[in-house]
N, C-alpha and C positions, 0 to 999 in steps of 0.2 A: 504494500500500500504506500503507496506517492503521498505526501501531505504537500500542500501548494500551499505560498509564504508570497507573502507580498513586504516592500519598505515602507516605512510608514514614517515621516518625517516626525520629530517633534520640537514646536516651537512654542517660546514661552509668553510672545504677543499675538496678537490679531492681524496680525502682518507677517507669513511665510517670508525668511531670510534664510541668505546660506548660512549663517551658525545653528539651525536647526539640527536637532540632534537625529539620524538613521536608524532604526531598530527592524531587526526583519521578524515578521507574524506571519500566523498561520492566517489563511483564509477562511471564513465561514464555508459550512457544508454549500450552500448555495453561488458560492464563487463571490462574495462582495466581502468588502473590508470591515472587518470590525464599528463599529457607530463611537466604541468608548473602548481606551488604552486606560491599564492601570499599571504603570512602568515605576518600579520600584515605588509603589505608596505613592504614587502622582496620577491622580485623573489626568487623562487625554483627552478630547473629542474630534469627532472628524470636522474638519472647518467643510465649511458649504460648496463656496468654490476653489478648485484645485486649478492649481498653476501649473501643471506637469504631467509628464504620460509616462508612467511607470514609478510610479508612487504616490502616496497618499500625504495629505498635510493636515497634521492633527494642531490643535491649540492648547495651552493648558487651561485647566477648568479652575475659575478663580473662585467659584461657586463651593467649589468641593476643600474641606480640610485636611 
């Protein structure tokens, strides 16, 4: 069995920059990216629009403790 991993950026504003940090994930059964990263005790989310084709751009959740 194959598990399929996508990159998943992660940035700590609202604004995707290159010091966004890389993490590679698995994929949902369904082939779509994750909606919520929890990367070492740190909420992720997937931001709405993506800048990029072949990876995802998550924002930190300021919401979350």
């Amino acid at each position: 069995m194959t598990i399929k991993t996508y990159v998943a950026v992660l940035h700590e504003g609202p604004v995707p920059t290159s010091a966004g940090e890389p993490v590679v994930c698995p994929l949902q059964p369904d082939g779509s990216p994750k909606s919520v990263l929890d990367h070492h005790g740190v909420i992720f989310r997937l931001m709405e629009q993506q800048t990029s084709f072949g990876f995802f751009d998550y924002q930190r959740d300021s919401q979350a403790s």
